[in-house]
Residue, then its C-alpha position, 0 to 999 in steps of 0.5 A: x755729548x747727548x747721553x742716552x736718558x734712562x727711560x730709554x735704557x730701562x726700555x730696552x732692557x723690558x724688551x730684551x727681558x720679554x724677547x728673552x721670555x718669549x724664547x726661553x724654551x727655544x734656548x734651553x739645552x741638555x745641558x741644564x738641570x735635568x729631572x727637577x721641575x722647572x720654575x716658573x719665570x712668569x711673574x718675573x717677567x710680568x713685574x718687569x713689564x709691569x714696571x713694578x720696580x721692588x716687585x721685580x727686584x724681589x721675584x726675580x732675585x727669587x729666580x735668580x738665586x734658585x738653582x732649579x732656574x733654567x739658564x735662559x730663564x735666570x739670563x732673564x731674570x738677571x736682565x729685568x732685575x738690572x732694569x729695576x736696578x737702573x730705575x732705582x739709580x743703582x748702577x753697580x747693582x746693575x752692571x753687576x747683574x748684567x756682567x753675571x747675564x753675559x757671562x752666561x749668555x754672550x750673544x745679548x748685543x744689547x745688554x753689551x750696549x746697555x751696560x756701555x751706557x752705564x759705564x758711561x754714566x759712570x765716566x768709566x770710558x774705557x769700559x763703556x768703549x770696549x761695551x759698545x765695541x761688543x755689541x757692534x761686533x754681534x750686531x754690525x747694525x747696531x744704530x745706538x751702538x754704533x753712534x755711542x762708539x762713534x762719539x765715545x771715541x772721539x770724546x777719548x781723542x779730544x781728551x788724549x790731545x788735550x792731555x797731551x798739551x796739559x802743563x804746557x805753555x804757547x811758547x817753547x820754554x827750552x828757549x825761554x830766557x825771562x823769568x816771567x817765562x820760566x816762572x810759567x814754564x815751571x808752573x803747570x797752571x800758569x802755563x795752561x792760563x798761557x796757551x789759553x790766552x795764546x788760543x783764545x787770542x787766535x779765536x777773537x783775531x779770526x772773527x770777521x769784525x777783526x777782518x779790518x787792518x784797524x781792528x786787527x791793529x788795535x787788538x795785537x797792540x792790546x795783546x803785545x801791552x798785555x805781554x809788555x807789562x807782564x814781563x815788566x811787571x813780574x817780580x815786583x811785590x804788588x803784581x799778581x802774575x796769575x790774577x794779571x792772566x786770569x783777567x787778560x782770558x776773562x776779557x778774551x773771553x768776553x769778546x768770544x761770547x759777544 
């Protein structure tokens, strides 16, 4: 599936950041630091809007790590440092700056989605799935939540199904009584070269230049020599069971692509 490419992450994140600033007072609560003077978010701000990757690393990691920061304004900060991060290809500095940013204010659909990309990129599915499951949760219209979850899981089913055959062959190996067969059965390699030969097959027989009892013919009696040989020929010193189906997948596919 299409990723999000990283342009698009670091925007979102500048708005969220300018969001972010632009209400910062509309956040601030009896709760935090009282009597201290506040600090002053602005350059933090402006380097990330700026786009100045180090500048905004460096003044907002000052806000960041100072304890008189407001908790909106170090939730901004922690959210433009990320961005800088992602620009400098350092997810795990990212991520970890958006998880602090969440933990202190859940309510960001975005940076819920934002980080699920990341997790993405990483290959990390289950997180990035559980992300984007979050911003759906706050934000039920979320657009590129909701087609990340949508295509995040089906990339999880299709890698669940096919888990699920992984190791085994076309044919029931319970019942199997040739030893070319139970050498498959046995082989986990050999048995996934089995069923793709077996899929394949099906693919090319279903294609419309096969529709004709003539050609239909031709390819079962090529694919039935194909079996013929095999059995014959294994357990003879010069035959290479693996080679002799790696180059019957090969020439299936070579039909496919035609």
């Amino acid at each position: 599936m299409r990723r999000r490419p990283a342009f698009l992450i670091r925007n979102a994140t500048v708005a969220v950041v300018l969001l972010a600033a632009s209400s910062h007072s509309a956040f601030a609560t009896s709760a935090e630091p009282a009597g201290h003077p506040q600090v002053d978010p602005e350059p933090c701000v402006a380097a990330a809007a700026a786009d100045d990757v180090d500048k905004t690393i460096a003044v907002c990691g000052a806000l960041v790590e100072n304890a008189k920061t407001a908790k909106s304004d170090r939730v901004t900060a922690l959210i433009a440092r990320a961005g800088a991060y992602v620009r400098k290809e350092m997810p795990d500095s990212a991520i970890g700056d958006y998880d602090v940013a969440l933990l202190l204010d859940p309510s960001q659909a975005d940076i819920f989605n934002t980080r699920g990309e990341l997790w993405r990129k990483k290959g990390d599915r289950r997180r990035a799935l559980a992300d984007f499951a979050a911003a759906i949760k706050l934000s039920p219209d979320h657009p590129t939540a909701k087609t990340s979850y949508k295509s995040l899981a089906q990339e999880l089913e299709r890698a669940g199904a096919q888990m699920a055959v992984a190791g085994k062959p076309s044919f029931n190996c319970a019942t199997s009584k040739r030893q070319v067969e139970k050498a498959i059965c046995a082989n986990p390699e050999l048995a996934d070269l089995d069923r793709e030969i077996n899929a394949t097959f099906l693919k090319v027989i279903a294609r419309p230049e096969y529709d004709s009892h003539r050609a239909s013919t031709a390819l079962l009696r090529e694919q039935r020599n194909f079996i013929d040989k095999r059995n014959a020929s294994f357990g003879r010193p010069a035959y290479d069971l693996r080679k002799a189906m790696k180059e019957r997948l090969d020439k299936l596919n070579s039909i496919v692509r035609q």
